[in-house]
C-alpha positions in Angstrom: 0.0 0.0 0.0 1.2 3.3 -1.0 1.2 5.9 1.8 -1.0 8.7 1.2 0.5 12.0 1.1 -1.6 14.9 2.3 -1.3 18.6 1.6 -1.8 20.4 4.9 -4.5 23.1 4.5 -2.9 26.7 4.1 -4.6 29.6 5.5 -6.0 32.0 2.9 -4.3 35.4 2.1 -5.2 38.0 4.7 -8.0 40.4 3.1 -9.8 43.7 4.3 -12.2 46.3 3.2 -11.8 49.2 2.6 -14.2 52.4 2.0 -13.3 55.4 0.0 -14.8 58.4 -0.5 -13.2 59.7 -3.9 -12.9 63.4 -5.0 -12.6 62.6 -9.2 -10.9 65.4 -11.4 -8.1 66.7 -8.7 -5.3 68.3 -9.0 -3.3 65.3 -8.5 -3.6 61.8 -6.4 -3.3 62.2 -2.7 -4.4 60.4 0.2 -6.4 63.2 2.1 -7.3 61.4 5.6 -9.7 60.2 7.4 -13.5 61.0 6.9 -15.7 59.1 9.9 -15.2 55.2 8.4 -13.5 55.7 5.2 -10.7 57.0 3.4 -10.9 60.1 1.4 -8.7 60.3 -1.9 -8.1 62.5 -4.5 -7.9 61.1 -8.0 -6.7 63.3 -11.3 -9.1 61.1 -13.3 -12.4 62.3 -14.6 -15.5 60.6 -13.1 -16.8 59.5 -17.0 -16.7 55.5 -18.6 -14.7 54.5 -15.5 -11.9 56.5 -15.6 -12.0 57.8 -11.9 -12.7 54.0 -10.9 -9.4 52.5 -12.6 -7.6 55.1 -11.2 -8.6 55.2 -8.2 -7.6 51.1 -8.1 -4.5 51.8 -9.9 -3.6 54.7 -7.2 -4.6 52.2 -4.2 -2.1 49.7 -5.8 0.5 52.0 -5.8 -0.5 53.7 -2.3 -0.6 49.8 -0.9 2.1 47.9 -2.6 -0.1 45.7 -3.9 -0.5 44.3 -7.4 -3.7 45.8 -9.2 -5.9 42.2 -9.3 -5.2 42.5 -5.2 -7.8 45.4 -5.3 -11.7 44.9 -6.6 -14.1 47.3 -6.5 -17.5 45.6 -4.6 -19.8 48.5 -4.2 -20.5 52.5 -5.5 -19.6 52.2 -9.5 -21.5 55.2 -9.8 -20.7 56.9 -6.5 -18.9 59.2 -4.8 -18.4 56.2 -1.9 -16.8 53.3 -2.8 -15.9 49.8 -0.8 -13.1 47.4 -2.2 -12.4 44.2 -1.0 -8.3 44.2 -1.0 -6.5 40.9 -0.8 -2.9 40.6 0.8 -2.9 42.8 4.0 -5.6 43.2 6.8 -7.1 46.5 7.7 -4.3 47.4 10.1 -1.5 47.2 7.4 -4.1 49.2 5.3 -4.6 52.1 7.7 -0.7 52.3 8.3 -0.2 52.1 4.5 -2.7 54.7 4.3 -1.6 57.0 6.5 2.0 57.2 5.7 1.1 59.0 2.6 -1.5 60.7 3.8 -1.1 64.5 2.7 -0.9 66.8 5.7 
């Protein structure tokens, strides 16, 4: 008999969300602060055919050090509020991330 050989289980990627509020057509990108729950950001893209929105992930990429697919967007296509699901860190390493290029 052969002796089975079992993968142990491996934990899944830590994961978090996180809620923007996104200010389309700024000046530049910047990580403002804090506004009550979420994160406000500034994004140079235009808020038309999903500009602001592929920005805005591309900025969080950047902003996180994380690679692009890490980010999805899960709610407010359409809005000024956003919520992404973002895969590789938990919401503390977000907030620190965050807020060490937050714009004072």
């Amino acid at each position: 008999m052969r002796p089975s050989h079992r993968v142990p289980p491996t934990a899944p990627p830590p994961s978090c969300g996180l809620q923007i509020k996104v200010v389309p057509n700024a000046a530049n990108n910047a990580v403002v602060g804090r506004v009550g729950n979420a994160w406000k950001l500034r994004v140079h893209a235009p808020p038309e055919d999903g500009k602001a929105n592929k920005a805005l992930v591309a900025f969080l990429a950047t902003t996180l050090n994380l690679p692009q697919n890490a980010i999805t967007l899960t709610a407010g296509t359409a809005s000024r509020e956003k919520r992404f699901r973002i895969t590789g860190i938990t919401d503390i390493e977000a907030d620190a991330r965050l807020q060490t290029h937050q714009t004072s």
